[in-house]
C-alpha positions as a Markdown table, in Angstrom:
| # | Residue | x | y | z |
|---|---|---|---|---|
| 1 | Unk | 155.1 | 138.7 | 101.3 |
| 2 | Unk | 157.4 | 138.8 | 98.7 |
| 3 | Unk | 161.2 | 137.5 | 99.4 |
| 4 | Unk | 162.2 | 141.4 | 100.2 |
| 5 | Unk | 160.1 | 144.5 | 100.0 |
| 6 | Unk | 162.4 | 147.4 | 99.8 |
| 7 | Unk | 161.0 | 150.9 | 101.1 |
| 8 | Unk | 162.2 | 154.4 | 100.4 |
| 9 | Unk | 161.1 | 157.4 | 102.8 |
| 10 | Unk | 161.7 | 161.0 | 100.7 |
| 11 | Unk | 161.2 | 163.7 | 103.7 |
| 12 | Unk | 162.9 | 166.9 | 104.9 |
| 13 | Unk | 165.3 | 167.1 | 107.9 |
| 14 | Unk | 163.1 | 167.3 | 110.7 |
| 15 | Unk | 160.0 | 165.5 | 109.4 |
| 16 | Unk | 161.0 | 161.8 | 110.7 |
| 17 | Unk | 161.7 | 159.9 | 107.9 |
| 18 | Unk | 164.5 | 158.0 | 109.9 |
| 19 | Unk | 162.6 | 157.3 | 112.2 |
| 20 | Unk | 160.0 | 155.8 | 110.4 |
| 21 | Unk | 162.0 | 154.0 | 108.8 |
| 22 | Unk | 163.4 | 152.7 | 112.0 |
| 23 | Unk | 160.4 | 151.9 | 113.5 |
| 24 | Unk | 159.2 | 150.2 | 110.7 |
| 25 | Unk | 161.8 | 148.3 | 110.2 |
| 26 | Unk | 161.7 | 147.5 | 114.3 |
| 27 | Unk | 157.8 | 146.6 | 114.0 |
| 28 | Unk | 158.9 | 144.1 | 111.6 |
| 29 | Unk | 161.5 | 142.6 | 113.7 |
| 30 | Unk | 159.0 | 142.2 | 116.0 |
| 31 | Unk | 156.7 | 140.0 | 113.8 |
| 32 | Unk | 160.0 | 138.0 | 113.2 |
| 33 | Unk | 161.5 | 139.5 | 109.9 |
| 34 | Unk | 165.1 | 140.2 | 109.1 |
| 35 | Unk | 165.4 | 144.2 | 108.6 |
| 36 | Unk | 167.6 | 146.8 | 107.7 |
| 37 | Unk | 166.8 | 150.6 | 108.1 |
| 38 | Unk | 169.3 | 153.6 | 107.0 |
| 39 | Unk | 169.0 | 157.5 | 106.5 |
| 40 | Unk | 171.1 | 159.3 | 103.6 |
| 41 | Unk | 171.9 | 162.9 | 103.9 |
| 42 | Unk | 172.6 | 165.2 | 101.7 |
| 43 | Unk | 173.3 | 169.0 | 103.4 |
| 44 | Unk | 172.5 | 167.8 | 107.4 |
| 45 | Unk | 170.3 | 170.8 | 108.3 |
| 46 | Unk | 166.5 | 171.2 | 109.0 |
| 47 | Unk | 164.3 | 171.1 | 105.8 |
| 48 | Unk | 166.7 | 169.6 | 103.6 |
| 49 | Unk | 165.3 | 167.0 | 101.4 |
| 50 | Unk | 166.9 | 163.8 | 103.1 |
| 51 | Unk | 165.9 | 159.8 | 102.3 |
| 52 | Unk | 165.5 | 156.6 | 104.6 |
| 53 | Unk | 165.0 | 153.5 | 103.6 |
| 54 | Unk | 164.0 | 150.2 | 104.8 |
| 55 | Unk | 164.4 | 146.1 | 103.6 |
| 56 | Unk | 162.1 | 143.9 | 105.4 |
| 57 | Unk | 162.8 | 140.0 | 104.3 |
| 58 | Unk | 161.9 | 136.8 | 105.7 |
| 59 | Unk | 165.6 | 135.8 | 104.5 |
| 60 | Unk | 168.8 | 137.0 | 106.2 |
| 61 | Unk | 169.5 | 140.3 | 103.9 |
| 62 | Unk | 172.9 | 140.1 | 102.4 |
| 63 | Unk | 173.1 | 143.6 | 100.3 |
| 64 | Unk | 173.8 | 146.5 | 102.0 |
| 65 | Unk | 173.4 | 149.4 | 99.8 |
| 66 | Unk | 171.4 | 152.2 | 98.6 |
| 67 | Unk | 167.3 | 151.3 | 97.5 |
| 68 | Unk | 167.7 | 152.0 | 93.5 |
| 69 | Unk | 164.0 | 150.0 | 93.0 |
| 70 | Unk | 161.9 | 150.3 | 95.5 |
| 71 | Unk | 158.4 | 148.7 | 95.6 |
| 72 | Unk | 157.2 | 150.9 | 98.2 |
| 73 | Unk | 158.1 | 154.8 | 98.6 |
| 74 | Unk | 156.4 | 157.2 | 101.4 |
| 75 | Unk | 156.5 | 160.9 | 100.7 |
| 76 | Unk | 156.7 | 163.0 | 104.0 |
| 77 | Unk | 156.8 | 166.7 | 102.4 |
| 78 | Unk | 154.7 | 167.0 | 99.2 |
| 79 | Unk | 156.3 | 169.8 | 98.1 |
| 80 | Unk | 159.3 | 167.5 | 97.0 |
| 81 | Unk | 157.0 | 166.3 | 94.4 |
| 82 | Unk | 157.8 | 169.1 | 92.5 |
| 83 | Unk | 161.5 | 169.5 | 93.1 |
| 84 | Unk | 162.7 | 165.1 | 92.7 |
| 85 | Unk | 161.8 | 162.3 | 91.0 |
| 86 | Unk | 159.8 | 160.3 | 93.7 |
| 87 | Unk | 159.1 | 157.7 | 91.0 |
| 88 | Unk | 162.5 | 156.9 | 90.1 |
| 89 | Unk | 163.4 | 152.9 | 90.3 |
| 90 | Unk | 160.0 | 152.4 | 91.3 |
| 91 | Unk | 158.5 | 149.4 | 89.5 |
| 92 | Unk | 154.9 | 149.8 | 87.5 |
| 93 | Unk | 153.6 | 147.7 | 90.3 |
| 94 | Unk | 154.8 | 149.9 | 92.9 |
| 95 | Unk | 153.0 | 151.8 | 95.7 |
| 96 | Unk | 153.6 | 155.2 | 96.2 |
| 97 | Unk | 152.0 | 156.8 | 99.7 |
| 98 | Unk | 152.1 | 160.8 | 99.5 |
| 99 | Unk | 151.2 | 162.9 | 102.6 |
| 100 | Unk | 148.4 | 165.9 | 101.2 |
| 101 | Unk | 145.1 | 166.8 | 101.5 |
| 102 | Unk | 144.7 | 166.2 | 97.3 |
| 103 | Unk | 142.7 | 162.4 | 96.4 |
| 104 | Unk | 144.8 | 159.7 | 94.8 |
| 105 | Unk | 142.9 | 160.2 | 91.7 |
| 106 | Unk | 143.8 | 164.5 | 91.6 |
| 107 | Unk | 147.3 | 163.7 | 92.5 |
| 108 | Unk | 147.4 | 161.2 | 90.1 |
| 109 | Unk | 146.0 | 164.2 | 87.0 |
| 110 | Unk | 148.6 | 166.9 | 88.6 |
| 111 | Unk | 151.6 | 164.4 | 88.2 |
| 112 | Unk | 150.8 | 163.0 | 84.8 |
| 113 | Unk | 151.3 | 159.6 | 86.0 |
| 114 | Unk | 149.5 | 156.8 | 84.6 |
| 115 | Unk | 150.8 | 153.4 | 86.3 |
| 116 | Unk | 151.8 | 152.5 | 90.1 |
| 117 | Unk | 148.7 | 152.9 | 92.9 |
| 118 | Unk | 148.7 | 155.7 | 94.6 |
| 119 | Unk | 147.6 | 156.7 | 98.1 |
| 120 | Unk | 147.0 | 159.8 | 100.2 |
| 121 | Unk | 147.1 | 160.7 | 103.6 |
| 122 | Unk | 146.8 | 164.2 | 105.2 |
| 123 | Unk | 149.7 | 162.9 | 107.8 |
| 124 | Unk | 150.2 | 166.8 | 108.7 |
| 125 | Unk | 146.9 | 167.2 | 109.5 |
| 126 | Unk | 146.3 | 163.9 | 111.6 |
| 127 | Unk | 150.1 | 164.4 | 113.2 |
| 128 | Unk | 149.0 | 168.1 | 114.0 |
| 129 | Unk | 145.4 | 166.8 | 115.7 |
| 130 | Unk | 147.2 | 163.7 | 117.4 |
| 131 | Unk | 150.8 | 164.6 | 118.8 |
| 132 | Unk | 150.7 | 168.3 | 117.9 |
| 133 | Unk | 153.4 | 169.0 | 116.0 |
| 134 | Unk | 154.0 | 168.9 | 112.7 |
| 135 | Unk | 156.0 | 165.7 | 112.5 |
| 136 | Unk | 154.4 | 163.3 | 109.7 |
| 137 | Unk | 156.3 | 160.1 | 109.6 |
| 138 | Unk | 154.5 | 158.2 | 112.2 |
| 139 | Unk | 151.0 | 159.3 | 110.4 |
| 140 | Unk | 152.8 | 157.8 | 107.1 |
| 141 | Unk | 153.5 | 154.6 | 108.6 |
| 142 | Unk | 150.6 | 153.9 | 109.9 |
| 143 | Unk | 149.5 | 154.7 | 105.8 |
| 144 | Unk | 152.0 | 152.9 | 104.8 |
| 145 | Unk | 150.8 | 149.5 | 106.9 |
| 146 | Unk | 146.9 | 149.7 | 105.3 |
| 147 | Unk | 148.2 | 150.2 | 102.1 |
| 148 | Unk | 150.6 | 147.6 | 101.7 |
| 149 | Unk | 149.4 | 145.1 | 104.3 |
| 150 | Unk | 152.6 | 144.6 | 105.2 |
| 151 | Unk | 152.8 | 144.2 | 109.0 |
| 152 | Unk | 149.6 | 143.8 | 111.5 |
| 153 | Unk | 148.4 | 147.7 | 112.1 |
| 154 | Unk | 148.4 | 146.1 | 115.8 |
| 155 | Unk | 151.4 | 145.1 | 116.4 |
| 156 | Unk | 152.7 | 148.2 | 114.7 |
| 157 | Unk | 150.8 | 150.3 | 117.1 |
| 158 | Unk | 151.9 | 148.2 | 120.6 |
| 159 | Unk | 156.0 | 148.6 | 119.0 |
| 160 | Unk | 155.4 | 152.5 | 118.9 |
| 161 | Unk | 153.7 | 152.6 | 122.2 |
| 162 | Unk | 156.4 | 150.3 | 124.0 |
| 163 | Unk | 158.9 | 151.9 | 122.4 |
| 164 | Unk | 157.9 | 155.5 | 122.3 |
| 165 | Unk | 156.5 | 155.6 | 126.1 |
| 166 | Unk | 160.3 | 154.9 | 127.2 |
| 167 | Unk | 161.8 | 157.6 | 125.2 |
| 168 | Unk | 159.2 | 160.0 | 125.5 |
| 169 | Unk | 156.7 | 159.5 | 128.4 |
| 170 | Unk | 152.8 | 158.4 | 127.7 |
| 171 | Unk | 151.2 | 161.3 | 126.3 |
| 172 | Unk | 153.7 | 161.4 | 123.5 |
| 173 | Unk | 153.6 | 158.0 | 122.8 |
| 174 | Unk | 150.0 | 157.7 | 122.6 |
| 175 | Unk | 149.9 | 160.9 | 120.7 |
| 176 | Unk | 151.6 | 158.7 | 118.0 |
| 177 | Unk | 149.7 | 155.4 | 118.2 |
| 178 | Unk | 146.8 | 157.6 | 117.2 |
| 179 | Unk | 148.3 | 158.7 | 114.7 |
| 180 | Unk | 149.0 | 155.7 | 113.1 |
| 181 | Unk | 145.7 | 154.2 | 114.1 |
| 182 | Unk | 144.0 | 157.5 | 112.5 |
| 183 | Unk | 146.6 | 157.6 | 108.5 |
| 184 | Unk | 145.6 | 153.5 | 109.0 |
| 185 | Unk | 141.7 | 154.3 | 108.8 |
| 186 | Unk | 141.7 | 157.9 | 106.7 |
| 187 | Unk | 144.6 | 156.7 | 103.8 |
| 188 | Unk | 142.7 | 156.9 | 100.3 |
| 189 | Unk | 143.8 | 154.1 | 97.3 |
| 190 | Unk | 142.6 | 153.9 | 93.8 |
């Protein structure tokens, strides 16, 4: 791993980009790494476009300010595709994970984009056939895990359970270890 891999979340209010970026910030911390996770807000209502981020370092991490260049970025809610520049400060070696149905190569044509890899995941989809709602940020992790290899998918998936059985009983939580198990197995590179 790199000295610091820096991970932006682009979501709407309500789709769980904070806590993804919690949890996988928390997974980390459980495989020993130093970790930061934050939300920004803009208008704090449901279905506004909102970011998280999240540092994972195997050094302390001194800064503590906005992620201008991320290498990684997970988008919850294609539709803000369209609307903001997802790509912005990310690096031509940069990973960008996007939740639709489309293949990386299609996305790829519609967006006119010709560096970074690219990866797809129909997180609504799997977070609709898993936990029944449609909440894709555990889905994206779980993405986000294959395609940067970042953390063990296992350890990943016991951190959700532990924690998500606590908060919000065994079905739920299992619900969402699928989920990551399934976006880990289905998630499409180039």
């Amino acid at each position: 791993m790199p000295e610091m891999i820096e991970v932006r979340w682009h979501g709407r209010g309500g789709q769980g980009a904070k806590t993804a970026a919690y949890l996988l910030a928390e997974s980390a911390m459980g495989e020993g790494k130093y970790i930061q996770a934050f939300p920004e807000y803009g208008p704090e209502r449901m279905g506004a476009p909102m970011l998280s981020f999240t540092r994972i370092s195997n050094r302390p991490i001194r800064i503590h300010c906005h992620v201008s260049n991320p290498k990684v970025v997970a988008v919850l809610d294609p539709t803000l595709l369209g609307a903001i520049n997802v790509f912005a400060g990310v690096p031509d070696d940069g990973i960008v994970i996007v939740n639709t149905e489309d293949s990386p190569e299609a996305l790829r044509r519609s967006l006119g984009v010709s560096d970074r890899r690219i990866f797809t995941v129909p997180a609504t989809r799997i977070a609709l056939e898993t936990v029944g709602r449609a909440i894709p940020n555990t889905p994206m992790i779980g993405a986000l895990v294959k395609a940067t290899g970042l953390l063990s998918i296992d350890k990943v998936m016991e951190y959700t359970r532990e924690r998500f059985t606590g908060r919000y009983g065994t079905r739920v939580a299992e619900g969402n270890v699928n989920a990551i198990r399934r976006a880990y197995e289905e998630v499409r590179g180039e």
